[in-house]
PyMOL Python script that loads the backbone (N, CA, C, O; Angstrom):
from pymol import cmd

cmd.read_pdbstr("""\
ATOM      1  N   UNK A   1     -54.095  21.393 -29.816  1.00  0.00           N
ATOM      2  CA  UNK A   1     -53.611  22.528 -30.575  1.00  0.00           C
ATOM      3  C   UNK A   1     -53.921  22.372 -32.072  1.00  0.00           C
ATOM      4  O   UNK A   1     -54.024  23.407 -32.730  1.00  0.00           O
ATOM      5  N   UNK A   2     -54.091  21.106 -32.716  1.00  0.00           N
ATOM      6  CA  UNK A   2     -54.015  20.830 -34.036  1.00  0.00           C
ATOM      7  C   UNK A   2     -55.585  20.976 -34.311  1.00  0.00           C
ATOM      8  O   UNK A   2     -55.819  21.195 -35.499  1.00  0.00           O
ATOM      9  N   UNK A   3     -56.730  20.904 -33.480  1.00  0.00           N
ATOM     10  CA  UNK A   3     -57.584  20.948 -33.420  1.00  0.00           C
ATOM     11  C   UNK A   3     -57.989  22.587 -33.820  1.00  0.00           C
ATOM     12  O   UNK A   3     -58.532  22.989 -34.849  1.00  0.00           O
ATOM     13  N   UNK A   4     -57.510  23.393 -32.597  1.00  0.00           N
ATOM     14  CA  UNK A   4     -58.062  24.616 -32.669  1.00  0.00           C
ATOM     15  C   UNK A   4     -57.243  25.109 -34.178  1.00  0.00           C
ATOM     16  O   UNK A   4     -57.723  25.981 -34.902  1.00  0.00           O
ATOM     17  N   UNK A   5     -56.055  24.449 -34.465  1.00  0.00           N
ATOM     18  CA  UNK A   5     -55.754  25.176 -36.141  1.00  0.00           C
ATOM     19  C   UNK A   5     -56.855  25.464 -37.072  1.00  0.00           C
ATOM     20  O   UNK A   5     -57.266  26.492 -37.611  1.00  0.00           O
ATOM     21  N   UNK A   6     -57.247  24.055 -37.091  1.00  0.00           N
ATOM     22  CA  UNK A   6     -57.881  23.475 -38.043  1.00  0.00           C
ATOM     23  C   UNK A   6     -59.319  24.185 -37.819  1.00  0.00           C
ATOM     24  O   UNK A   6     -59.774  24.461 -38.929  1.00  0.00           O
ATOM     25  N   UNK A   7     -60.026  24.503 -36.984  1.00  0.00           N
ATOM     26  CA  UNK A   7     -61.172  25.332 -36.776  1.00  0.00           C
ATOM     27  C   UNK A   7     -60.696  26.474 -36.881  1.00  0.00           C
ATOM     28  O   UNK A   7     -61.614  27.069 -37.445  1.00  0.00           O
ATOM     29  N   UNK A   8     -59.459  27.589 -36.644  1.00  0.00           N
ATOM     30  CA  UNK A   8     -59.599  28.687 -36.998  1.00  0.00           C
ATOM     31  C   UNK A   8     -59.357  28.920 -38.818  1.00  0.00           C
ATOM     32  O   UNK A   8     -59.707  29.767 -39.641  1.00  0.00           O
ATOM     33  N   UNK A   9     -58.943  28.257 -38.830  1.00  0.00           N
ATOM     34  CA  UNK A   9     -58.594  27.731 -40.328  1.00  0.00           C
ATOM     35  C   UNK A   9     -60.225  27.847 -41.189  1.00  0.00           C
ATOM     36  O   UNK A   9     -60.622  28.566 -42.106  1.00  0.00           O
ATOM     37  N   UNK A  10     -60.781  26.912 -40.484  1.00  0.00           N
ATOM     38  CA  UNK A  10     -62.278  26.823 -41.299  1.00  0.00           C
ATOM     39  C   UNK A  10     -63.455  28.176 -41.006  1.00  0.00           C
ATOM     40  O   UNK A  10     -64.444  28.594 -41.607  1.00  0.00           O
ATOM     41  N   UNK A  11     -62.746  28.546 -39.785  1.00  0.00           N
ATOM     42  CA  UNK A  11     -63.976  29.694 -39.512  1.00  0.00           C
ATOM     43  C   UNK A  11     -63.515  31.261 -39.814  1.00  0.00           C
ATOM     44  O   UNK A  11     -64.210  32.246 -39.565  1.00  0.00           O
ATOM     45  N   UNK A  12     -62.204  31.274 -40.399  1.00  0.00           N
ATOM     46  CA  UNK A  12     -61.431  32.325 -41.495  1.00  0.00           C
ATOM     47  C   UNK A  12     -62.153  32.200 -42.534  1.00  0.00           C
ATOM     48  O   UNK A  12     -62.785  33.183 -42.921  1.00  0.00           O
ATOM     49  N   UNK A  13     -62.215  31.232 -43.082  1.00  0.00           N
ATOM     50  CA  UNK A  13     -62.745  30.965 -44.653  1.00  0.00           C
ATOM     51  C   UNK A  13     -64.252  31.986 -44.220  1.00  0.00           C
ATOM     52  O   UNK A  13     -64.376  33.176 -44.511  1.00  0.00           O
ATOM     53  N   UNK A  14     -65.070  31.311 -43.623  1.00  0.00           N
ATOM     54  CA  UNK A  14     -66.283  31.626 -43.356  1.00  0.00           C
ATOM     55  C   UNK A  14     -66.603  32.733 -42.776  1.00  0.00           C
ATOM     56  O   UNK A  14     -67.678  33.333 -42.796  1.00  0.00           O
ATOM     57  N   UNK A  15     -66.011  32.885 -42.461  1.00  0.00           N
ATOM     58  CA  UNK A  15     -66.273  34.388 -41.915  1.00  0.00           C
ATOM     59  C   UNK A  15     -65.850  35.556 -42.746  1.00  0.00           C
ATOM     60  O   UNK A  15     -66.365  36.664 -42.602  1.00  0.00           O
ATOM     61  N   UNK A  16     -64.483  35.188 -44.008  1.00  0.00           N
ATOM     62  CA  UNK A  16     -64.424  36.241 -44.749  1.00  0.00           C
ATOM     63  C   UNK A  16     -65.169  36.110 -45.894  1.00  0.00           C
ATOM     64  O   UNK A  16     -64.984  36.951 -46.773  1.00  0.00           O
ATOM     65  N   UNK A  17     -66.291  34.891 -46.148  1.00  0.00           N
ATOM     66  CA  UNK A  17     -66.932  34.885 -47.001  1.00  0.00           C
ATOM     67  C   UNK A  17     -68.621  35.664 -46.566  1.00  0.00           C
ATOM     68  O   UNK A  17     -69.532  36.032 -47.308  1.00  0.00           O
ATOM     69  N   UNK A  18     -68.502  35.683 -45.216  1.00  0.00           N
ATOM     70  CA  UNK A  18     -69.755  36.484 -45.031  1.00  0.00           C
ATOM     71  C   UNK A  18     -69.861  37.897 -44.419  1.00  0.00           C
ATOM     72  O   UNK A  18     -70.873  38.531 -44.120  1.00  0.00           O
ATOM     73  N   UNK A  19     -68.259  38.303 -44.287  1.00  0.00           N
ATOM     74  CA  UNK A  19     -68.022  39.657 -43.452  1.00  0.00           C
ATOM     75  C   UNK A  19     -68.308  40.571 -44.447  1.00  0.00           C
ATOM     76  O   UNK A  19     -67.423  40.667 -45.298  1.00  0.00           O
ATOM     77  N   UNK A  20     -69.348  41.319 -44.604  1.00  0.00           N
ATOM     78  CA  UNK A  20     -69.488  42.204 -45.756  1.00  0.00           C
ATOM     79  C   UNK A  20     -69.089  43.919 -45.471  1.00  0.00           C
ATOM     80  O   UNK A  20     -69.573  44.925 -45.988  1.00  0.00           O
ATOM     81  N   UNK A  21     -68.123  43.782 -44.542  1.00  0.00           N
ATOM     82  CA  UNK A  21     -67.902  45.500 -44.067  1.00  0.00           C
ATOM     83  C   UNK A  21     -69.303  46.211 -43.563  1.00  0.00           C
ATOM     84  O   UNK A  21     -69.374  47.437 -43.491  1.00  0.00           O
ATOM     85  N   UNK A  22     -70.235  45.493 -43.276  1.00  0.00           N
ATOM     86  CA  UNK A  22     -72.035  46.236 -43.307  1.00  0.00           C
ATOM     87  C   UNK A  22     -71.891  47.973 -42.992  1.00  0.00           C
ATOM     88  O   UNK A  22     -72.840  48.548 -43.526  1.00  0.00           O
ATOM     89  N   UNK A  23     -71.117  48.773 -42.394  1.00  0.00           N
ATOM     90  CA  UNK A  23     -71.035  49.785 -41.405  1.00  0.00           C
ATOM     91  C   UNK A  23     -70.777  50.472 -43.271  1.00  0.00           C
ATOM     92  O   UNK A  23     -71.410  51.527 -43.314  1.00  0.00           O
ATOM     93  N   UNK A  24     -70.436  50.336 -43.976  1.00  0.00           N
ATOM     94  CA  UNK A  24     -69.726  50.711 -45.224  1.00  0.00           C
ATOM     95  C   UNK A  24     -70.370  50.819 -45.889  1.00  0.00           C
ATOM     96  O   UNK A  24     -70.169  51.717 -46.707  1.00  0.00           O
ATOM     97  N   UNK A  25     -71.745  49.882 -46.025  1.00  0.00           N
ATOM     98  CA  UNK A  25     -72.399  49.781 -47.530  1.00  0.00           C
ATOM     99  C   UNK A  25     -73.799  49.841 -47.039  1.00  0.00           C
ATOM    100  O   UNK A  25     -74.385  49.591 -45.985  1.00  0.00           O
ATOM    101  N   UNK A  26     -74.100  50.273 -48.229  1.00  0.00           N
ATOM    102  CA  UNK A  26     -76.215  50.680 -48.151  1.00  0.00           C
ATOM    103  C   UNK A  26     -76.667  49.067 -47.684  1.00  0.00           C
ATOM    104  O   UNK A  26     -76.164  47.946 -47.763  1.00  0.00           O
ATOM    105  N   UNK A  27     -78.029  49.727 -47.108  1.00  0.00           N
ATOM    106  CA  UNK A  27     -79.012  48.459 -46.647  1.00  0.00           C
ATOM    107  C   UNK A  27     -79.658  47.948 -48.092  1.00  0.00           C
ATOM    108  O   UNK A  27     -80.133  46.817 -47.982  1.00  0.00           O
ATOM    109  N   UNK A  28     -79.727  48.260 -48.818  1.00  0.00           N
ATOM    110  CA  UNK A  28     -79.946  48.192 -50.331  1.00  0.00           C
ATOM    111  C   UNK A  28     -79.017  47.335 -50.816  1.00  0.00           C
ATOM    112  O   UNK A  28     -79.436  46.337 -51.402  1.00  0.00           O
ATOM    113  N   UNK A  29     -77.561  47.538 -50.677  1.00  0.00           N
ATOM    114  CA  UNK A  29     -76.934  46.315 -51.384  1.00  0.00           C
ATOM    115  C   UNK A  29     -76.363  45.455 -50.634  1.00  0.00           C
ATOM    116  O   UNK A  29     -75.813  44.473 -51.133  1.00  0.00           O
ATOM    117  N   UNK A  30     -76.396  45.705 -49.066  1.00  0.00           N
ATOM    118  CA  UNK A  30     -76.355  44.555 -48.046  1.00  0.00           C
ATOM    119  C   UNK A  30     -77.091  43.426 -47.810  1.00  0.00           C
ATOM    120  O   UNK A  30     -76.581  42.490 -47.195  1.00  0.00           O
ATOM    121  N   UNK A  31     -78.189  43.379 -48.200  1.00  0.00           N
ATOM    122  CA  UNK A  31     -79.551  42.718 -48.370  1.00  0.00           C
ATOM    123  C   UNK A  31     -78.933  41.360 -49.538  1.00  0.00           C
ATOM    124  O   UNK A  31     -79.001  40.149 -49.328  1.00  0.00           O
ATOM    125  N   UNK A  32     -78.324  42.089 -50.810  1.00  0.00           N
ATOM    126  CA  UNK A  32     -78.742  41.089 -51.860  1.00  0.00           C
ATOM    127  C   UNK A  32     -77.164  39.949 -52.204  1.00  0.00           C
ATOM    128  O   UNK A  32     -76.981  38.923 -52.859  1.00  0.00           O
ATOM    129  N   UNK A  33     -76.067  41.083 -51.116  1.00  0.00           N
ATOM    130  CA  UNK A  33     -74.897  40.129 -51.344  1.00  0.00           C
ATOM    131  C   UNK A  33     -74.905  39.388 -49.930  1.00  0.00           C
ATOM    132  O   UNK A  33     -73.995  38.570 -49.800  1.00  0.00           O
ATOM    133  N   UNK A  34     -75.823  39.541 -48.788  1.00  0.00           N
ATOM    134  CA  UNK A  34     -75.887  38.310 -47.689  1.00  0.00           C
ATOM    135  C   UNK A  34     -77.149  37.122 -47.996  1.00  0.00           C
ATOM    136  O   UNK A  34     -77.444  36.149 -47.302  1.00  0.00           O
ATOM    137  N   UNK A  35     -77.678  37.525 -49.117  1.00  0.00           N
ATOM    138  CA  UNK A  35     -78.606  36.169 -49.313  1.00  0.00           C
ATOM    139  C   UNK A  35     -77.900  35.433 -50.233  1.00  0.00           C
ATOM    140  O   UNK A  35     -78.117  34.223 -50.304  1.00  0.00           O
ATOM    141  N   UNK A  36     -76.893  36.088 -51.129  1.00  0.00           N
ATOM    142  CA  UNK A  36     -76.192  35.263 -52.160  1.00  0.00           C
ATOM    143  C   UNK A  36     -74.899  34.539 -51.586  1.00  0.00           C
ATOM    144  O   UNK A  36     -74.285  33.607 -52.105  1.00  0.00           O
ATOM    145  N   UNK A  37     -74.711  35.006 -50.726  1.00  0.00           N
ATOM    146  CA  UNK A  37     -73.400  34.307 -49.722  1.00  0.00           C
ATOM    147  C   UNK A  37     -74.065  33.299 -48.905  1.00  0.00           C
ATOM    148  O   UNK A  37     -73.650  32.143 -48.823  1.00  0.00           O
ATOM    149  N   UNK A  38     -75.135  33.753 -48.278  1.00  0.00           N
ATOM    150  CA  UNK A  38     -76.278  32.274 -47.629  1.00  0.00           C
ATOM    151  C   UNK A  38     -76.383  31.761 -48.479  1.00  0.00           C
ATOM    152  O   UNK A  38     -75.805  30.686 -48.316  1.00  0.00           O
ATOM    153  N   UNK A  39     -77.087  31.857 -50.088  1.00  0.00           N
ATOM    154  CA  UNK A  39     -77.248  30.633 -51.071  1.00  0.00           C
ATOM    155  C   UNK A  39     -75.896  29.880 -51.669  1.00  0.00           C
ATOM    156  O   UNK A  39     -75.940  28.696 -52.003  1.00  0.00           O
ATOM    157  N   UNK A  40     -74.537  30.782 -51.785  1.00  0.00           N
ATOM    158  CA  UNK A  40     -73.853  30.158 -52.033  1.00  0.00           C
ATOM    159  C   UNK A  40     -73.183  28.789 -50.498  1.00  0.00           C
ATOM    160  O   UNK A  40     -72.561  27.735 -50.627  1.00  0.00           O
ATOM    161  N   UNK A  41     -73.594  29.353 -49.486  1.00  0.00           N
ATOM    162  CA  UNK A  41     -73.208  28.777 -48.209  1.00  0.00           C
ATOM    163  C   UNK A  41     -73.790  27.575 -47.987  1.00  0.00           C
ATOM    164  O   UNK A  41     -73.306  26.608 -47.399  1.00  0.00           O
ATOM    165  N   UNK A  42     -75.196  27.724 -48.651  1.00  0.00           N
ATOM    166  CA  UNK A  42     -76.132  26.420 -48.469  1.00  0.00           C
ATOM    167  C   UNK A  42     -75.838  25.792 -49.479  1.00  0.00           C
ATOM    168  O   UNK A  42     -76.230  24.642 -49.287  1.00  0.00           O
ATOM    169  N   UNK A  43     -75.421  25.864 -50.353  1.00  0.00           N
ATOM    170  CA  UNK A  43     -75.049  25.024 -51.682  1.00  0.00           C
ATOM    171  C   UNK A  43     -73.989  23.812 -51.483  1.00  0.00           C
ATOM    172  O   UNK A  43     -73.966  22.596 -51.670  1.00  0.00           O
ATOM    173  N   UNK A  44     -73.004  24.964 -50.934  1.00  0.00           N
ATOM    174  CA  UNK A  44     -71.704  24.478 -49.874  1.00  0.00           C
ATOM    175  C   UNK A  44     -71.362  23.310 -49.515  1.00  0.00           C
ATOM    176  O   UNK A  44     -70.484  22.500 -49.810  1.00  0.00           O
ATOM    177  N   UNK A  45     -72.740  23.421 -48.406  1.00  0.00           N
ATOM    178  CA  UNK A  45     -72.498  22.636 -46.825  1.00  0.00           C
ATOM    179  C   UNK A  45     -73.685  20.945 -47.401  1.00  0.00           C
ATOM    180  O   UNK A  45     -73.676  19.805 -46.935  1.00  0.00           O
ATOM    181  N   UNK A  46     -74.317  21.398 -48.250  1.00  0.00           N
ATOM    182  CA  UNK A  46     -75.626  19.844 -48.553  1.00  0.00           C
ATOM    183  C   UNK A  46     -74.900  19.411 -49.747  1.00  0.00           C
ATOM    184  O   UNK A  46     -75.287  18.432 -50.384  1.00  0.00           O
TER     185      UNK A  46
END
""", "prot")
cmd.dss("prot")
cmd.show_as("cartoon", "prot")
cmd.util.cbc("prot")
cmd.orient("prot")
Protein backbone atom coordinates (compact mmCIF):
# COMPACT_ATOMS: atom_id res chain seq x y z
CA UNK A 1 0.00 0.00 0.00
CA UNK A 2 2.91 2.41 0.89
CA UNK A 3 4.26 1.61 -2.37
CA UNK A 4 1.31 2.41 -4.59
CA UNK A 5 1.16 5.97 -2.36
CA UNK A 6 4.26 6.82 -3.19
CA UNK A 7 3.86 6.18 -7.10
CA UNK A 8 0.57 7.89 -7.24
CA UNK A 9 2.18 10.60 -5.48
CA UNK A 10 5.02 10.81 -8.15
CA UNK A 11 2.86 10.24 -11.21
CA UNK A 12 0.38 13.33 -9.93
CA UNK A 13 3.33 15.52 -10.03
CA UNK A 14 3.98 14.34 -13.61
CA UNK A 15 1.23 14.17 -15.07
CA UNK A 16 0.03 17.66 -13.93
CA UNK A 17 3.18 18.94 -15.20
CA UNK A 18 2.48 17.59 -18.68
CA UNK A 19 -1.46 17.60 -18.84
CA UNK A 20 -1.84 20.63 -20.99
CA UNK A 21 -5.86 20.58 -21.35
CA UNK A 22 -4.78 19.87 -25.42
CA UNK A 23 -8.79 19.69 -26.44
CA UNK A 24 -8.62 23.64 -25.21
CA UNK A 25 -5.70 25.13 -26.82
CA UNK A 26 -4.34 25.76 -30.49
CA UNK A 27 -1.88 23.26 -32.12
CA UNK A 28 0.25 26.41 -32.32
CA UNK A 29 0.71 26.84 -28.67
CA UNK A 30 0.49 23.13 -27.80
CA UNK A 31 3.57 22.41 -29.70
CA UNK A 32 5.86 24.96 -27.78
CA UNK A 33 4.58 24.41 -24.03
CA UNK A 34 5.02 20.26 -24.55
CA UNK A 35 8.64 20.63 -25.72
CA UNK A 36 9.34 23.03 -22.81
CA UNK A 37 7.79 20.65 -20.24
CA UNK A 38 9.92 17.68 -22.10
CA UNK A 39 13.04 20.05 -21.74
CA UNK A 40 12.18 21.00 -18.41
CA UNK A 41 11.43 17.01 -17.72
CA UNK A 42 14.78 16.04 -19.16
CA UNK A 43 16.64 18.46 -17.13
CA UNK A 44 14.76 16.87 -14.19
CA UNK A 45 15.36 13.28 -14.44
CA UNK A 46 19.73 13.44 -15.66
Amino acid sequence: MKTLQQFTSVHACVHNHFSQERHLISRDLYRPRRSAALTEWKSLVT
